[in-house]
C-alpha positions as CSV (number, residue, x, y, z in Angstrom):
1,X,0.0,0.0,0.0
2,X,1.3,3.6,-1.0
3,X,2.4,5.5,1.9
4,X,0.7,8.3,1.9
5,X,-2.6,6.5,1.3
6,X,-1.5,4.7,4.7
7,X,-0.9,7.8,6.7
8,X,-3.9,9.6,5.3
9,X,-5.9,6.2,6.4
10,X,-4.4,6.1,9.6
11,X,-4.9,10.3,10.4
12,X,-8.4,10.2,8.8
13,X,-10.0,7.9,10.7
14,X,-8.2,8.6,13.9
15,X,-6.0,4.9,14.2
16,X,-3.1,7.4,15.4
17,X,-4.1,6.9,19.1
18,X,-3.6,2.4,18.2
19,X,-0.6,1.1,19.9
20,X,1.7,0.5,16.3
21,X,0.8,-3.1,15.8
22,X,-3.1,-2.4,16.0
23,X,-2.4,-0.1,13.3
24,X,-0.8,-2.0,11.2
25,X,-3.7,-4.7,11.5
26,X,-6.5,-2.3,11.4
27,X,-5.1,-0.6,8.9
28,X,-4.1,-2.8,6.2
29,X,-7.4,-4.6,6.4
30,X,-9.4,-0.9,6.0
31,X,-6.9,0.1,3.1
32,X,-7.2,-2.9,1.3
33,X,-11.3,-1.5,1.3
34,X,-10.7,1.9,0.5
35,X,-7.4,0.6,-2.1
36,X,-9.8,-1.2,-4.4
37,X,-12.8,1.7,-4.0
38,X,-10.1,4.1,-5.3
39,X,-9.2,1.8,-8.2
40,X,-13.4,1.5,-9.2
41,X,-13.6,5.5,-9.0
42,X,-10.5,5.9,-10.6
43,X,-11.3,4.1,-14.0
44,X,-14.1,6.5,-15.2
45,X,-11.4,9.3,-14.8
46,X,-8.9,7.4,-17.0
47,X,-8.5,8.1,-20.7
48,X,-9.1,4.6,-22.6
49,X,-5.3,4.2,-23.6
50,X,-4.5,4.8,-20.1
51,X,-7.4,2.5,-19.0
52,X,-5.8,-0.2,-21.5
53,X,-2.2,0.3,-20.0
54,X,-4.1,0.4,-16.4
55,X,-5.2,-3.2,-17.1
56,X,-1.9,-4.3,-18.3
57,X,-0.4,-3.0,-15.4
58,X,-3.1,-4.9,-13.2
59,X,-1.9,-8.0,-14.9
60,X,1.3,-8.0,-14.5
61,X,3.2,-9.9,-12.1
62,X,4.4,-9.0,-9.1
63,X,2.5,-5.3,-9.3
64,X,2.7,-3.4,-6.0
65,X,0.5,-1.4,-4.8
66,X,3.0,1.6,-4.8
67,X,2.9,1.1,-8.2
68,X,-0.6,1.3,-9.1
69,X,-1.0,4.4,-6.8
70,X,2.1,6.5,-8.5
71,X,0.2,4.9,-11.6
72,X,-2.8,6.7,-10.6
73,X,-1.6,9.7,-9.6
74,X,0.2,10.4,-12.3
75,X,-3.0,10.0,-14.7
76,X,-5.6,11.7,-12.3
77,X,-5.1,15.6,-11.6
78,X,-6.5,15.3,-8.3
79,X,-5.4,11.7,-7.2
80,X,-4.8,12.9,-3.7
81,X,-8.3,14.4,-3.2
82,X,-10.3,11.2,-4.8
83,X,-8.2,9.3,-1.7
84,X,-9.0,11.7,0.8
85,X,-12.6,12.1,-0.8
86,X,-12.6,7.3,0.0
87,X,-11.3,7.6,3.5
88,X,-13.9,10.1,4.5
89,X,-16.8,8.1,2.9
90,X,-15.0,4.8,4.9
91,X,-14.9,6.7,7.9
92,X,-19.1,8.1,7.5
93,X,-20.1,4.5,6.2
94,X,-18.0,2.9,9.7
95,X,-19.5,5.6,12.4
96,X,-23.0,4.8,10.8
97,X,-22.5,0.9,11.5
98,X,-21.8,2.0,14.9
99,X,-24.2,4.5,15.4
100,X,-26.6,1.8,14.0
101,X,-25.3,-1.0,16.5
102,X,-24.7,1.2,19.4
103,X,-28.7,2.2,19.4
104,X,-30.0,-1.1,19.5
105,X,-30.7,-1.5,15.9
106,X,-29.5,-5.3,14.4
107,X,-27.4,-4.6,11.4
108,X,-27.1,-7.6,9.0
């Protein structure tokens, strides 16, 4: 996972206050949420011959995903607010569930 979409995760929805190995946990399961939402939103933004090279970078072995983000950000002008744009809508859709359980209400 890019960097900055890790620190941006982990300031965004407050993990900062996690002892470093809750972090890591909570946050590489949450990114890997956000990650792919970021990919989805991204594609409608992507010209079609970047689209085509998208999926060939998708497809290649070993592809990190470092190297889809600097992929991404390269393409999209405003890369950094679509992320920031995904953790705030993880972070509303996750105090809803809670809101939701906390008051009684059965989520399924």
């Amino acid at each position: 996972m890019d960097q900055g979409i890790k620190q941006n995760v982990i300031k965004g929805l407050g993990l900062d206050a996690l002892p470093e190995e809750a972090q890591e946990r909570a946050v590489e399961s949450i990114s890997k949420i956000i990650f792919q939402n970021i990919i989805v939103n991204s594609l409608d933004s992507l010209s079609e011959a970047d689209q085509d090279a998208f999926e060939k970078l998708l497809s290649s072995e070993g592809v990190t995903g470092d190297a889809i983000s600097e992929f991404l950000s390269q393409k999209i002008p405003n890369f950094d607010e679509l992320v920031e744009k995904e953790v705030a809508s993880f972070r509303n859709e996750a105090a809803e569930f809670v809101d939701n359980t906390e008051g009684g209400e059965k989520v399924s």
